[in-house]
MARBA-3410 file (N, C-alpha, C, O; in Angstrom, 1 decimal):
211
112.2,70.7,18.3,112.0,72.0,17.6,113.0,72.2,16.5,114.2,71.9,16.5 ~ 112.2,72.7,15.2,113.4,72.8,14.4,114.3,73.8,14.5,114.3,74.7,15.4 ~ 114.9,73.6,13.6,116.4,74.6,13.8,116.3,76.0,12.7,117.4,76.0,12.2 ~ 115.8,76.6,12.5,115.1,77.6,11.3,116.5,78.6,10.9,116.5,79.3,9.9 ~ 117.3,78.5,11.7,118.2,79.6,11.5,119.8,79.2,10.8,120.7,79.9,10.2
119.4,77.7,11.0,121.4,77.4,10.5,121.5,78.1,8.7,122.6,78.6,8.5 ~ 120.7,78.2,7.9,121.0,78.6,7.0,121.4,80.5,6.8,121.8,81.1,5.7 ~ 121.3,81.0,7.9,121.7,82.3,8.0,122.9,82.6,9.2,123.1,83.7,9.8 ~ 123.7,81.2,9.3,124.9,82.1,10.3,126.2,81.7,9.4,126.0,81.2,8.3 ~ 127.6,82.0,9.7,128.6,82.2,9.2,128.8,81.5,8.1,128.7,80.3,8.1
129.0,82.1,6.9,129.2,81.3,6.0,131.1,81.0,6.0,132.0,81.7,6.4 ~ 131.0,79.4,5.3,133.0,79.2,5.2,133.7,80.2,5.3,133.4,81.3,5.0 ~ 134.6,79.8,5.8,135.8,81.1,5.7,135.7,82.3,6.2,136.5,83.3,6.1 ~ 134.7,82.2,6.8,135.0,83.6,7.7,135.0,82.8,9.1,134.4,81.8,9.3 ~ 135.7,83.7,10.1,136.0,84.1,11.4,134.5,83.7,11.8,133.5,84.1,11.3
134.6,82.4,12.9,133.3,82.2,13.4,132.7,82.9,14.3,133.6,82.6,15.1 ~ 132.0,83.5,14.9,130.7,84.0,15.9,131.0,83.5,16.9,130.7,82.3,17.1 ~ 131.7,84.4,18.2,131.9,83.8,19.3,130.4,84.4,20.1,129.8,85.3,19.6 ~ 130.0,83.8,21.1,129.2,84.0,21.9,129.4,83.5,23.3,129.4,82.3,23.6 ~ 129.5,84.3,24.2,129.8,84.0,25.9,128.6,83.8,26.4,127.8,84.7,26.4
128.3,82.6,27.0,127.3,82.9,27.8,127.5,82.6,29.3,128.1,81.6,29.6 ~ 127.1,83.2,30.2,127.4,83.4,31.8,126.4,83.1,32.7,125.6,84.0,33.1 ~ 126.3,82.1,33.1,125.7,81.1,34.1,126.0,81.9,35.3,127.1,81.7,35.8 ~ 125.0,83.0,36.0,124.9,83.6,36.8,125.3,83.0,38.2,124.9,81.8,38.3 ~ 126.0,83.6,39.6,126.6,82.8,40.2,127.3,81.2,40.2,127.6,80.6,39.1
127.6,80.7,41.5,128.3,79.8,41.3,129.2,79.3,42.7,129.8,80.3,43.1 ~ 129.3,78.3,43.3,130.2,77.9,44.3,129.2,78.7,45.8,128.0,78.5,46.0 ~ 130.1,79.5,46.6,129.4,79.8,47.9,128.5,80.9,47.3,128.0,81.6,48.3 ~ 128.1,81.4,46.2,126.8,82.3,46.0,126.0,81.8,45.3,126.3,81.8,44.1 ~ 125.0,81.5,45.7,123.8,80.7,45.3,122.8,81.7,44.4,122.3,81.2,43.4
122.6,82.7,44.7,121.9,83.8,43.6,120.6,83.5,44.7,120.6,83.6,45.9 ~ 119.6,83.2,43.9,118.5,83.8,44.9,118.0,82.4,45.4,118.4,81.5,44.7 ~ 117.1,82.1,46.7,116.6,80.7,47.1,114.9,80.8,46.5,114.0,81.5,46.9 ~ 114.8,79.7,45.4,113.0,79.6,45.5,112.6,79.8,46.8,113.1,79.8,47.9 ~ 111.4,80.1,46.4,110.0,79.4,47.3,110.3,78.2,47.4,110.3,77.9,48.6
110.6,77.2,46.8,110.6,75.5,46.7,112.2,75.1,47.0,112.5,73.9,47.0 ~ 113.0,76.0,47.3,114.0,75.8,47.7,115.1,75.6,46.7,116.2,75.1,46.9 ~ 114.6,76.4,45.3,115.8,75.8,44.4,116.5,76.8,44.5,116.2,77.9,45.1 ~ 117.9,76.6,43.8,119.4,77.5,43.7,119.3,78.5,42.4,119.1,77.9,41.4 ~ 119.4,79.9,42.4,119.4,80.5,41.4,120.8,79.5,40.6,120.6,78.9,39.6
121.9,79.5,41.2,122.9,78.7,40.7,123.0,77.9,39.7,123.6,78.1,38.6 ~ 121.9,76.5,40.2,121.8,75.4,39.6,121.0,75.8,38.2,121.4,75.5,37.0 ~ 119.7,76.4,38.6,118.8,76.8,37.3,119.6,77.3,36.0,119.7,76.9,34.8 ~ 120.0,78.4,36.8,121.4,79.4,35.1,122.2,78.3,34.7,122.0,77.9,33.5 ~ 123.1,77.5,35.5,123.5,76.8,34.4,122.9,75.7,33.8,123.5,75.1,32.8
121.6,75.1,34.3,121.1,74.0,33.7,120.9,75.0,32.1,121.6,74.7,31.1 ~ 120.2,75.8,32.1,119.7,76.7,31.2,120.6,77.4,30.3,120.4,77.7,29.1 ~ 121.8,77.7,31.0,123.3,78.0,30.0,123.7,77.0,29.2,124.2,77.2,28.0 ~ 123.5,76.0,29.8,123.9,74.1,28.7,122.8,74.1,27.5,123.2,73.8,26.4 ~ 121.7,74.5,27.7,121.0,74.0,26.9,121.1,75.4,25.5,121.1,75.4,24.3
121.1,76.2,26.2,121.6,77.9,24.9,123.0,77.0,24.5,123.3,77.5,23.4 ~ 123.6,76.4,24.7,124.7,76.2,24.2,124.5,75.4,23.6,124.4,75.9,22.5 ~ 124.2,74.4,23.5,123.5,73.5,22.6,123.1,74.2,21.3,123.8,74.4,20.3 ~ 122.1,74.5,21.6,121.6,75.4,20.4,122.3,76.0,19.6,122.5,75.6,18.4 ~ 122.7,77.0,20.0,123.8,77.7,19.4,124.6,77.2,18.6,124.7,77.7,17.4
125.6,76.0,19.1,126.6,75.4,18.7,125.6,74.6,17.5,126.3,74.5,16.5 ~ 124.5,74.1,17.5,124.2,73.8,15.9,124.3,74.7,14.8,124.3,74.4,13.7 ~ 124.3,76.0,15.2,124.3,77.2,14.2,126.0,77.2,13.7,126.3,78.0,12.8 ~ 127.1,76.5,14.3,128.4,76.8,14.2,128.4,77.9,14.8,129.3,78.6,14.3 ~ 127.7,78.3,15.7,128.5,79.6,17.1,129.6,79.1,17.8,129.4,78.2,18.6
130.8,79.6,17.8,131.8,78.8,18.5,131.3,79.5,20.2,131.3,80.7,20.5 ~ 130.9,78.6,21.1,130.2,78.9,22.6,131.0,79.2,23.4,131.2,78.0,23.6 ~ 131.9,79.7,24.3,132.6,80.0,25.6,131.5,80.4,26.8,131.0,81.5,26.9 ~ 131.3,79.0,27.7,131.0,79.2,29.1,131.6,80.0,30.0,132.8,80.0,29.9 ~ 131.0,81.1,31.3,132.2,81.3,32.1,132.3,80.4,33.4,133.2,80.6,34.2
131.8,79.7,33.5,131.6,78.6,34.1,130.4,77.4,34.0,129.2,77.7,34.0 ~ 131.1,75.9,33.9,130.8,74.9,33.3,130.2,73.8,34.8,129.5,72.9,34.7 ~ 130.5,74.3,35.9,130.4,73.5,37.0,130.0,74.2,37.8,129.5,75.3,37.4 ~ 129.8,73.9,39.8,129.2,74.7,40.5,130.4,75.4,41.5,130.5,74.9,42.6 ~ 131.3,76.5,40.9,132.6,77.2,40.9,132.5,77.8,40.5,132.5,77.9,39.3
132.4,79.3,41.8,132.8,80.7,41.6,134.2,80.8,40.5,135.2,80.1,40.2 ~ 133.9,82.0,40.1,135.2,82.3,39.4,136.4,83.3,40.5,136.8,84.3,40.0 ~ 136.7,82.9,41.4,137.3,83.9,42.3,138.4,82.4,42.9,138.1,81.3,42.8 ~ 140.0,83.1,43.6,140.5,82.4,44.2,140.5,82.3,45.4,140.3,83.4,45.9 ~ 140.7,81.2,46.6,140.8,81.1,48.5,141.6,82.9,48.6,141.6,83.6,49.6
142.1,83.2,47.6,143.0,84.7,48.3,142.4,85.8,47.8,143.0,86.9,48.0 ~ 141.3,85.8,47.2,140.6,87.5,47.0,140.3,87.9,48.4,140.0,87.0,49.3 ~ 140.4,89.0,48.5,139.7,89.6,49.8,138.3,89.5,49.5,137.4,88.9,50.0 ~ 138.2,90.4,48.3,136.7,90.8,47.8,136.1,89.6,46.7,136.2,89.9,45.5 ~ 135.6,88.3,47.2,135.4,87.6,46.3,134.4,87.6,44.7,134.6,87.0,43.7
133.4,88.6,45.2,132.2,89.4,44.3,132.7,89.8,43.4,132.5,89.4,42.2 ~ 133.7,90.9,43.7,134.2,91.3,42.9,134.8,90.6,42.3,134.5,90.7,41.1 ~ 135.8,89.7,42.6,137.0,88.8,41.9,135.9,88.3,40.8,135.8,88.7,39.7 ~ 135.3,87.6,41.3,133.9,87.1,40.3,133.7,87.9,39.1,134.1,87.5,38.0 ~ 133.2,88.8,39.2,132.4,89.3,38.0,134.0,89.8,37.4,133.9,89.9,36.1
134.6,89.9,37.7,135.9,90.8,36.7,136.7,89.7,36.2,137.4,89.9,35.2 ~ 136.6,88.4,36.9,136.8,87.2,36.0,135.7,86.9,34.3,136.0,86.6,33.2 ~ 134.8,87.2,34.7,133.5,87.0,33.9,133.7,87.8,32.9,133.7,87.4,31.8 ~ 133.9,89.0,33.2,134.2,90.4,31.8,135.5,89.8,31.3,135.7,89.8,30.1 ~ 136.5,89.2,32.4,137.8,88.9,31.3,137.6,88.0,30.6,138.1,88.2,29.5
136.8,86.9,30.8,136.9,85.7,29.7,136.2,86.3,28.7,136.8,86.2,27.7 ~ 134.7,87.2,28.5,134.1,87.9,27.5,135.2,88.8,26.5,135.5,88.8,25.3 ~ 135.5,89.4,27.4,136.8,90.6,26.3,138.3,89.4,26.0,138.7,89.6,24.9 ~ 138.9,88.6,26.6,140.0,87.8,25.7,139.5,87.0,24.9,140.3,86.8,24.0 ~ 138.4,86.3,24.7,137.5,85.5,23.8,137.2,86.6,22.6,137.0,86.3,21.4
137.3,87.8,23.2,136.8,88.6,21.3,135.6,88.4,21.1,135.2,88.9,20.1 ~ 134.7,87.9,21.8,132.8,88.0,22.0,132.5,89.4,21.0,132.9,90.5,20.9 ~ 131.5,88.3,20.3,130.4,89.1,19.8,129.8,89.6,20.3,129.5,90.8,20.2 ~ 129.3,88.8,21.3,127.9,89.4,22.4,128.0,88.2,23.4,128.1,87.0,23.4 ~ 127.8,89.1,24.4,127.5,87.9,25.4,126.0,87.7,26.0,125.3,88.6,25.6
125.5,87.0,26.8,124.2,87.2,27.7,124.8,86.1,29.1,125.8,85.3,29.1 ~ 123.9,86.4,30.1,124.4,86.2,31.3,122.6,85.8,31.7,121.6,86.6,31.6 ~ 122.7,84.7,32.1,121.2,83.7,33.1,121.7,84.2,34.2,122.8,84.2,34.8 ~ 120.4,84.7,34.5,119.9,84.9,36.0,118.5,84.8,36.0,117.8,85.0,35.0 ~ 118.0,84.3,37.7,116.9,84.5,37.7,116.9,85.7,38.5,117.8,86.5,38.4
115.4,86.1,39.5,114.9,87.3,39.4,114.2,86.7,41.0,114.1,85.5,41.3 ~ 113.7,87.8,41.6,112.8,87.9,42.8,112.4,89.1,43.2,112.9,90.1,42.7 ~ 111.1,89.1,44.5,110.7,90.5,44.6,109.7,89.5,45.6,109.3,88.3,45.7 ~ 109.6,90.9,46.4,108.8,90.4,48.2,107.6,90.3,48.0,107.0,90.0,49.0 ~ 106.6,90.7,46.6,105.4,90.1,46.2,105.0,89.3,45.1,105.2,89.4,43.9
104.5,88.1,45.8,104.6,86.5,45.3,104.0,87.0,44.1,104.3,86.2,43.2 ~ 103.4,87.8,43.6,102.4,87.3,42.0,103.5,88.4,41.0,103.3,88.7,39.8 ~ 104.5,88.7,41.7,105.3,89.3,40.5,105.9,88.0,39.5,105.9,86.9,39.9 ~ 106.4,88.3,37.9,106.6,87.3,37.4,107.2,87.4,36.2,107.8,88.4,36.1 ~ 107.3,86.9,35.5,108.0,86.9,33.8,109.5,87.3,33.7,110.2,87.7,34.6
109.7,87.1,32.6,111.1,86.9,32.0,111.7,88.2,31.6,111.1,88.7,30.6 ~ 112.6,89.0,32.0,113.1,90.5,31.0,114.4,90.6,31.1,115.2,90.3,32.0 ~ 114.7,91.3,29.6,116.2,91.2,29.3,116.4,92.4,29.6,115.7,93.3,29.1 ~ 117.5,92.6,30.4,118.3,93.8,30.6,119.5,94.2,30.0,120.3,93.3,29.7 ~ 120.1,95.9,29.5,120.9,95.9,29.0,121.5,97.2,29.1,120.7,98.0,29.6
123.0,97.8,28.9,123.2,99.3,29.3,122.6,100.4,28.8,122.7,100.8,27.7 ~ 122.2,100.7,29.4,122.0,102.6,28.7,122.6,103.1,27.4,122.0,103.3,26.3 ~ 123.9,103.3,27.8,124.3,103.7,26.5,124.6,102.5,25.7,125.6,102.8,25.2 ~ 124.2,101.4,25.4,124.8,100.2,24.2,123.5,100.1,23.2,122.6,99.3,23.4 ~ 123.6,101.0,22.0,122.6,100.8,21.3,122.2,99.4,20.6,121.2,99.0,20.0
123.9,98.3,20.8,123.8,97.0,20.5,123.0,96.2,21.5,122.3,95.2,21.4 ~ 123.6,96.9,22.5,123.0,95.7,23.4,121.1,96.2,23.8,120.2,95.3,24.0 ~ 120.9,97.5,23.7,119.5,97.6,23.4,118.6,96.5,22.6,117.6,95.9,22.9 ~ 119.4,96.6,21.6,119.0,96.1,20.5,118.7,94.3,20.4,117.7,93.6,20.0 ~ 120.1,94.1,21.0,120.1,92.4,21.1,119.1,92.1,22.7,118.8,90.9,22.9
118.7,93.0,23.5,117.7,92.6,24.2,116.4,92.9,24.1,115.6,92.2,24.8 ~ 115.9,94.0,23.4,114.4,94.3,22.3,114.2,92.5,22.3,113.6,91.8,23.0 ~ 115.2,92.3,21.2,114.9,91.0,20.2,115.0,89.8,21.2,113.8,89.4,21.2 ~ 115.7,89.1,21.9,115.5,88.4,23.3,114.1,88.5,23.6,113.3,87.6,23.1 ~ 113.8,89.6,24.3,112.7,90.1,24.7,111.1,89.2,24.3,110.3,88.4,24.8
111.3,89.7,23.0,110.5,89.4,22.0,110.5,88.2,21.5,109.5,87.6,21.6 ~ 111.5,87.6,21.0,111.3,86.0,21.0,111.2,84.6,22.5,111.0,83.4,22.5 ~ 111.5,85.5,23.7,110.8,84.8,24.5,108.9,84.9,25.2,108.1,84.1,25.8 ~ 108.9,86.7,24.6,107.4,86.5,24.9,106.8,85.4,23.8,106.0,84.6,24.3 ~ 107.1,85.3,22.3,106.3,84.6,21.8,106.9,83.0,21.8,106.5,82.2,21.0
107.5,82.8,22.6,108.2,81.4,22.7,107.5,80.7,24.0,107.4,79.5,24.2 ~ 107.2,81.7,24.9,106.3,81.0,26.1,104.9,81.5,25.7,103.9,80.7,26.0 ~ 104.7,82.4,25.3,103.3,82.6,25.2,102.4,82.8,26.8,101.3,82.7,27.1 ~ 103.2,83.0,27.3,102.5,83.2,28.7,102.0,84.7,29.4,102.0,84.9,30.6 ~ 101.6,85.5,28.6,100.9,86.7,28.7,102.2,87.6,29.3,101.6,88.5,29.8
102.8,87.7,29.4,104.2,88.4,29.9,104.3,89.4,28.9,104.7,89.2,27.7 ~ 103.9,90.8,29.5,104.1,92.2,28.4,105.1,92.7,29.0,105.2,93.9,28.7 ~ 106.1,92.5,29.9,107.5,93.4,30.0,108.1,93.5,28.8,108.1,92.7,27.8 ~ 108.6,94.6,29.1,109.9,95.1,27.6,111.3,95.1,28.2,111.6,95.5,29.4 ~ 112.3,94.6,27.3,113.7,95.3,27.3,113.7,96.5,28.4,113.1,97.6,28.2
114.4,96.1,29.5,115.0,97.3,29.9,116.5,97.9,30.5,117.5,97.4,30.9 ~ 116.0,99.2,30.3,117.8,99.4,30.8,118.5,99.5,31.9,117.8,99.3,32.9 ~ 119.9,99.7,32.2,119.9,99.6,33.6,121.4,99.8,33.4,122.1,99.3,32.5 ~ 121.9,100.7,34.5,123.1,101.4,34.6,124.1,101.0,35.7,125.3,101.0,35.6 ~ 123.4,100.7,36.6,124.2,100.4,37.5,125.0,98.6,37.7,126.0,98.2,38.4
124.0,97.8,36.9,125.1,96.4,37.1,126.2,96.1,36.9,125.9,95.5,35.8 ~ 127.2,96.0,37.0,128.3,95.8,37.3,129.0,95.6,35.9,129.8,96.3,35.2 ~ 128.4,94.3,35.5,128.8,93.7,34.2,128.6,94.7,33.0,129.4,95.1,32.1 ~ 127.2,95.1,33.2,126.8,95.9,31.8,128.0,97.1,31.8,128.7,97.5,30.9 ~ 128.0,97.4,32.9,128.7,99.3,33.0,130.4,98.2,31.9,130.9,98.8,30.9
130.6,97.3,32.1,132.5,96.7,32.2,132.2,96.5,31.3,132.3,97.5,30.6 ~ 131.7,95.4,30.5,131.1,94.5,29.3,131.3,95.4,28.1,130.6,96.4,28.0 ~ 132.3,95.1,26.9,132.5,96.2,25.8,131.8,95.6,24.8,131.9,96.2,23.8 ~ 131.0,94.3,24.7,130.6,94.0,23.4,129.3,94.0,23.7,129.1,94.2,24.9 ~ 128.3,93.9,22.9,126.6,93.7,23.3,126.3,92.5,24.2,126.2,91.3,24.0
126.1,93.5,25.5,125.8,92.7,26.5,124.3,92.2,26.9,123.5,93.2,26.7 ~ 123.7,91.1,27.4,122.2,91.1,27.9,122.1,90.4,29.3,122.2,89.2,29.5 ~ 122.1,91.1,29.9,121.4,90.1,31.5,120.1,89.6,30.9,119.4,90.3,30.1 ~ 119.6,88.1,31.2,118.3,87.8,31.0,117.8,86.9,32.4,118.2,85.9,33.0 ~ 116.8,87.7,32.7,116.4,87.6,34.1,115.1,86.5,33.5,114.0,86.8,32.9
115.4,85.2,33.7,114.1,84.1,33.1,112.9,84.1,33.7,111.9,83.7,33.2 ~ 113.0,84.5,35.2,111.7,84.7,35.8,112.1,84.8,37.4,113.2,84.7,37.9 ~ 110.9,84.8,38.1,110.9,84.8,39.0,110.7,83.9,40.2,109.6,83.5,40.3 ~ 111.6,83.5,41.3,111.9,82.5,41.7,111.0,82.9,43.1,111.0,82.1,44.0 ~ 110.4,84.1,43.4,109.7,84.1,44.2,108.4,84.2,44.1,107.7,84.6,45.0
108.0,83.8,43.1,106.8,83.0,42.3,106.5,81.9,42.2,107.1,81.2,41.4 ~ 105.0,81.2,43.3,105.2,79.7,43.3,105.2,79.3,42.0,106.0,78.5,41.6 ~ 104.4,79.6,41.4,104.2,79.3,39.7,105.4,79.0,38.9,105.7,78.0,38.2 ~ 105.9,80.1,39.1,107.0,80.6,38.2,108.7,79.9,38.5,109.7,79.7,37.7 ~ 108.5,79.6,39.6,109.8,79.1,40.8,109.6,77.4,40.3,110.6,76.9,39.9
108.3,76.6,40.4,108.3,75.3,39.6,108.4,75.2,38.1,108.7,74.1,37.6 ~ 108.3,76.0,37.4,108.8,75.9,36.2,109.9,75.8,36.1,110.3,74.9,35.5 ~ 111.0,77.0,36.6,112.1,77.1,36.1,112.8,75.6,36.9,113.9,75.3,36.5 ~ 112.5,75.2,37.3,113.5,73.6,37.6,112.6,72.7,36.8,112.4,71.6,37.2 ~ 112.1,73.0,35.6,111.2,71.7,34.7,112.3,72.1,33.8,112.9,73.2,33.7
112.6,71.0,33.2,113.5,70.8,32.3,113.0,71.2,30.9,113.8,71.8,30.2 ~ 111.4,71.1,30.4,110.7,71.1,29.0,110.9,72.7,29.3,111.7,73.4,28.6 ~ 110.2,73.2,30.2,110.7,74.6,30.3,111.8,75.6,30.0,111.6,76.7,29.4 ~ 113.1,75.1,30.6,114.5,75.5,30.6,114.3,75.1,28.9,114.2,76.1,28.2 ~ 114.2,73.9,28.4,114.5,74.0,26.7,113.7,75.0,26.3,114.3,75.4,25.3
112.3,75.8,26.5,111.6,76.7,25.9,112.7,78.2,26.2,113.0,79.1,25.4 ~ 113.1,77.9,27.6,114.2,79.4,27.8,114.7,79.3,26.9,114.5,80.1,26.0 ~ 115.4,78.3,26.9,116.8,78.5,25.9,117.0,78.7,24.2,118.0,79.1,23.5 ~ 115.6,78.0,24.0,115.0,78.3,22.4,114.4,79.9,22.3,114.4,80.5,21.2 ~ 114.0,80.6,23.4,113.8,81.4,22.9,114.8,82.6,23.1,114.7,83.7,22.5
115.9,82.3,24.1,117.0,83.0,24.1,118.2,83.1,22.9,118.9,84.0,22.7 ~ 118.3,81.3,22.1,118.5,81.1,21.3,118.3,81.9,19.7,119.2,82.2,18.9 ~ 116.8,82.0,19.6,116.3,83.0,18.6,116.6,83.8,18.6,117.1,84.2,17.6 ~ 116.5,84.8,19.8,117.2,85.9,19.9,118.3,86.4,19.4,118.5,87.4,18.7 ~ 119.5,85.5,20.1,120.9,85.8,19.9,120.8,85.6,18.0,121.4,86.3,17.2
120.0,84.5,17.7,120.2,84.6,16.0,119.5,85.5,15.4,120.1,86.0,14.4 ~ 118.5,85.9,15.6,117.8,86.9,14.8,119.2,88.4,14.8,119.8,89.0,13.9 ~ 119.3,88.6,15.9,120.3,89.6,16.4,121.3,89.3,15.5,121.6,90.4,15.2 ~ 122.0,88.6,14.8,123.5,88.2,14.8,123.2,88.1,12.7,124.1,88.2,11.9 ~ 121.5,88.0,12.4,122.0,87.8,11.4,121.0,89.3,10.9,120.8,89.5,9.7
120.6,90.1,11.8,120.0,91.7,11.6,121.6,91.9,10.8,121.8,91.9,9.6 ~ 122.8,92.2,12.1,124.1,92.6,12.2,124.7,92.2,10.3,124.9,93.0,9.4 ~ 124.7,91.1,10.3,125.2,91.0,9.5,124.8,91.3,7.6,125.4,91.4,6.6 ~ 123.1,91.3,8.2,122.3,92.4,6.7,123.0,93.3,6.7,123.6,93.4,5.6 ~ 123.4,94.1,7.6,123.6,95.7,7.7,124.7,95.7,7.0,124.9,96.7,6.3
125.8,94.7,6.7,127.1,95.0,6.8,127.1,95.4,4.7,128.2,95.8,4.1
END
């Protein structure tokens, strides 16, 4: 796939474009179990490696919040969930993030539910914004009849904590036989990540017309 965007990100000398991205669970939380038995775990970060990839040809300087299959919490939290996610907002906010997004998959107790949607806070008209455009360059990147929109959502943890333009992107659904073998195809995961990719660029060089 070509690369259509390097000619619109940082030019020399300026302060490069950090971007966090967050490989949803990790270690003893597995995130959700396919139908076929796969790990929400394993999927996010196959799919966080490959956005990083991308990215990093644009000269996005990339910060993972985890690189391996290790919670971010220590043997001595009481509350390891929590320890988790407040690890995750800290490396976002000391990194100085532009924006971050966070892979997750998705499930629901009826099998033909399905498709990909970006979630974002209520009040973050950035992060609205950077998940519209997500949104939209993964419908037209799979092409797979998928009419969900951007939506919002108040209560996740991250979004409420999260100070820079945040996106949950929920890639699909793992309680979808259909849907649950794709996301462990690798040609696949590179279509996530190209069209998560677009996103974050289209977003990053809207931002910077405005200025």
């Amino acid at each position: 796939m070509k690369n259509f965007f390097n000619s619109m990100t940082v030019s020399a000398g300026k302060d490069p474009i950090v971007v966090v991205i967050d490989a949803g669970h990790g270690g003893r939380d597995p995130g959700k179990v396919g139908v076929n038995g796969a790990l929400e775990k394993d999927v996010n970060l196959s799919i966080a490696f490959k956005l990083r990839s991308l990215l990093e040809l644009n000269d996005i300087k990339v910060i993972m919040t985890r690189e391996d299959d290790n919670g971010l919490y220590s043997a001595t939290d009481s509350n390891k969930k929590n320890a988790d996610l407040n690890k995750r907002i800290e490396i976002i906010h000391s990194n100085n993030a532009d924006l971050a997004v966070s892979i997750h998959q998705n499930s629901f107790t009826e099998e033909y539910v399905k498709g990909a949607q970006a979630f974002y806070h209520a009040q973050s008209q950035d992060g609205k914004r950077l998940a519209e455009i997500i949104q939209q360059q993964l419908k037209e990147t799979l092409a797979d009849g998928n009419h969900r929109k951007a939506k919002s959502n108040s209560n996740y943890y991250m979004l409420k904590k999260t100070e820079c333009p945040f996106v949950i992107v929920e890639c699909g659904y793992m309680s979808n036989n259909e849907e649950a073998a794709l996301l462990v195809n690798e040609d696949y995961q590179e279509k996530l990540a190209w069209g998560i990719h677009l996103g974050i660029m289209r977003y990053l060089n809207e931002r910077e017309n405005k200025k």
